[in-house]
C-alpha positions as CSV (number, residue, x, y, z in Angstrom):
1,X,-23.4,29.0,58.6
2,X,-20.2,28.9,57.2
3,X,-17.5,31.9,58.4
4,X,-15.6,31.8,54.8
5,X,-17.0,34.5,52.9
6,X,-19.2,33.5,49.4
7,X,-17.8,34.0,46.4
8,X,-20.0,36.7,45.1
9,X,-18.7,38.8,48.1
10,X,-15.4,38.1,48.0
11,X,-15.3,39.3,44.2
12,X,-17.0,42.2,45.1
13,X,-14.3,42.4,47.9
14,X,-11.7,42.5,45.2
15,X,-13.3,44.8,43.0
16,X,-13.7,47.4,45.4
17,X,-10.0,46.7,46.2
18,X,-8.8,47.2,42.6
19,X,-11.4,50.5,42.4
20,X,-9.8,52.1,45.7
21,X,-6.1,51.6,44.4
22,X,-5.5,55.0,43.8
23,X,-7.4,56.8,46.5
24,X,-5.5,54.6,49.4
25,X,-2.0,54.1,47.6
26,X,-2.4,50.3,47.8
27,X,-0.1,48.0,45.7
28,X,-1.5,46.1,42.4
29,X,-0.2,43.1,41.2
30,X,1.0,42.7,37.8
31,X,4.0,44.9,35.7
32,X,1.9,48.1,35.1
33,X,0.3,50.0,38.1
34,X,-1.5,52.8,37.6
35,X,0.9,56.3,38.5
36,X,-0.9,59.5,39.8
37,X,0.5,62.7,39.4
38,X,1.4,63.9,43.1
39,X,-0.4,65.9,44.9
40,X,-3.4,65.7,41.8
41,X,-5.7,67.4,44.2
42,X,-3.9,70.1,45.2
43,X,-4.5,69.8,48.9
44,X,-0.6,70.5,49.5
45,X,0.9,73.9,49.1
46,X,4.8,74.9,48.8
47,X,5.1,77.5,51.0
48,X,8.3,78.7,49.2
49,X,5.7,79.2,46.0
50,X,2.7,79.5,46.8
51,X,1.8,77.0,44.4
52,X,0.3,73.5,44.7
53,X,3.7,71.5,45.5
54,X,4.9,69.5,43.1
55,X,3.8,71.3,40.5
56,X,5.5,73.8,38.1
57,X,4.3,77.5,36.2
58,X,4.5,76.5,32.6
59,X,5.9,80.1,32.4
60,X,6.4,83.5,33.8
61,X,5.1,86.0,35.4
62,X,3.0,82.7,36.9
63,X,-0.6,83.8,37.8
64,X,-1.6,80.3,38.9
65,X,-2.1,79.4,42.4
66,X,-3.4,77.3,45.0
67,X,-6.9,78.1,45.6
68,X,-9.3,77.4,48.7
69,X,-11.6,79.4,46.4
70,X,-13.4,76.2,45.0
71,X,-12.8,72.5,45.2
72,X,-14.4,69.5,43.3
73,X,-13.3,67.3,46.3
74,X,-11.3,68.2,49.6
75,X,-11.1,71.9,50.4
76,X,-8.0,73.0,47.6
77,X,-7.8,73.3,43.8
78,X,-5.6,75.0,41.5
79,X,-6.4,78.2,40.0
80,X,-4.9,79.2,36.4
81,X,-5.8,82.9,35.7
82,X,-5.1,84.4,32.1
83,X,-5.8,87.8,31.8
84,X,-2.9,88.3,29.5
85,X,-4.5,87.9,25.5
86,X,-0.6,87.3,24.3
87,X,0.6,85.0,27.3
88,X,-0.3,81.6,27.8
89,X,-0.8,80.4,31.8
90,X,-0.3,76.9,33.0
91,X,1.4,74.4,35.6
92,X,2.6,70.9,35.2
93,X,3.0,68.1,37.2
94,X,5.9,66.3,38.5
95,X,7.6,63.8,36.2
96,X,6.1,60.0,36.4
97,X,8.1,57.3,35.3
98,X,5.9,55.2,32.5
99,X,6.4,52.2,30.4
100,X,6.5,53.0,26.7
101,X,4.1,51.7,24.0
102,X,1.1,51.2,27.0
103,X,-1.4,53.2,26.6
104,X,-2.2,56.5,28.9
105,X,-5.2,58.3,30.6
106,X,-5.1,61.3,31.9
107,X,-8.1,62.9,33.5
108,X,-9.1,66.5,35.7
109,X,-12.2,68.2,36.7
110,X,-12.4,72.0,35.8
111,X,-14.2,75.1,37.0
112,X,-14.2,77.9,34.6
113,X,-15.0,80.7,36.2
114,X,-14.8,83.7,33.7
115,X,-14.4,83.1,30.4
116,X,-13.8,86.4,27.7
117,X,-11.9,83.9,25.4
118,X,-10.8,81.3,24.3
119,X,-10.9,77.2,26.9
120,X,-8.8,76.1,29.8
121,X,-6.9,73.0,28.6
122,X,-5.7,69.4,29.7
123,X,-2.7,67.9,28.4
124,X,-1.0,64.8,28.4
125,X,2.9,64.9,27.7
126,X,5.4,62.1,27.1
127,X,9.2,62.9,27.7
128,X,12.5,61.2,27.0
129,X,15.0,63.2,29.2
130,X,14.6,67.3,28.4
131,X,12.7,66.3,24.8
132,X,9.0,66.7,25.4
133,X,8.4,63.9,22.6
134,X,4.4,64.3,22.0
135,X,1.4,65.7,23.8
136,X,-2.2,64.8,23.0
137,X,-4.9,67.8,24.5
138,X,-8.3,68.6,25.5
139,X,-10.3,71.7,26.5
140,X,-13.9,73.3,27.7
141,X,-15.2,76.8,27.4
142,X,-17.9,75.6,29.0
143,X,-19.0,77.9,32.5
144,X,-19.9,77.6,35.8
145,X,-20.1,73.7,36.7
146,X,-17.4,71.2,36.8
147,X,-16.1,69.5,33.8
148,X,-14.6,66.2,33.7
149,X,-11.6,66.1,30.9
150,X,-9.7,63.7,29.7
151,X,-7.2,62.2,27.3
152,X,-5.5,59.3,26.0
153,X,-2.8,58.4,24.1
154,X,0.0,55.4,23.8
155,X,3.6,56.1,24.7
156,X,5.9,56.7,22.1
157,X,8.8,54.3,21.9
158,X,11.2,56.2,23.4
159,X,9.3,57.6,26.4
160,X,10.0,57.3,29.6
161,X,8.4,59.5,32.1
162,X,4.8,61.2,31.4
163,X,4.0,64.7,32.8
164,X,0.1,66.3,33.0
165,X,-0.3,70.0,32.0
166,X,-3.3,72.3,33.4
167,X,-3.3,75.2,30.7
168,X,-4.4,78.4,29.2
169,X,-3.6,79.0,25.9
170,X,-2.2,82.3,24.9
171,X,-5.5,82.5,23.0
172,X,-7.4,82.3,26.6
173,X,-9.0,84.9,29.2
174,X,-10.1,84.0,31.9
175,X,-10.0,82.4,34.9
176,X,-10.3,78.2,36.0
177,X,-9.8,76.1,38.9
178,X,-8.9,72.6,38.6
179,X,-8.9,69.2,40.4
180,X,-8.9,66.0,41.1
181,X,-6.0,65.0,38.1
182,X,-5.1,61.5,37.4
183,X,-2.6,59.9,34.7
184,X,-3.2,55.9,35.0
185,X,-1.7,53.9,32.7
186,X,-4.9,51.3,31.1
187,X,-4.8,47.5,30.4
């Protein structure tokens, strides 16, 4: 028997290769890895903040958090509460460089919790310096299970770094946790 692996198992060698990229950090050839927003499940906290590090309060007073409350995987999420029906509650991810005109996934799993109005959002934002130049959304209202979200969208000429945004509305009341966020960029 030969020791040189068969073909059919060394293709599903490099598949599972290509489908573990970003869980173990690997590199992938070619000029457009996928990018990960850091720290997209919440397992590490700024102890300055309180908050998931490397992530931002969309505004303030910030009522988002990192949560051991609930997780979709690991033992942390982050929690956006709303409670205020003028107010709109949200954090966003560190800035990730992209290439412009490729096209964009961003995904997240969310928990809503309690729900008097409104959805928790998911938002994928393209930036050229300070100028936020697009954003392409999606959101649930539905309660008590995890929902997978996601969006995508191409690049606008001019971008250059890509941010995803975890959000309740000004319209929303309530209370979700999320997880597990990706932004990859797609063939």
């Amino acid at each position: 028997m030969s020791s040189r692996p068969s073909r059919s198992r060394a293709l599903v060698l490099c598949t599972l290769c290509w489908l573990l990229y970003p869980v173990t950090g690997g590199t992938q050839p070619g000029p457009h890895p996928p990018t990960t927003p850091l720290n997209g499940s919440f397992e590490n906290l700024d102890p300055t903040t309180g908050l998931p590090a490397q992530w931002t309060p969309w505004t303030k007073p910030v009522t988002c958090s990192y949560s051991l409350a609930r997780a979709h995987s690991g033992v942390a999420c982050a929690q956006v509460t709303d409670f205020n029906p003028t107010q709109s509650q949200g954090l966003r991810s560190a800035r990730m460089p992209i290439n412009n005109g490729r096209r964009y996934r961003a995904t997240a799993f969310v928990f809503v919790d309690d729900l008097q109005a409104g959805g928790f959002a998911l938002y994928l934002e393209f930036w050229a310096g300070s100028r936020r130049l697009t954003s392409v959304s999606t959101y649930t209202s539905r309660r008590g299970a995890w929902v997978p979200l996601k969006v995508e969208a191409v690049a606008p000429r001019r971008a250059t770094e890509a941010t995803v945004l975890i959000y309740g509305s000004s319209a929303t009341v309530g209370r979700a946790y999320f997880d597990d966020v990706l932004l990859a960029e797609l063939p």
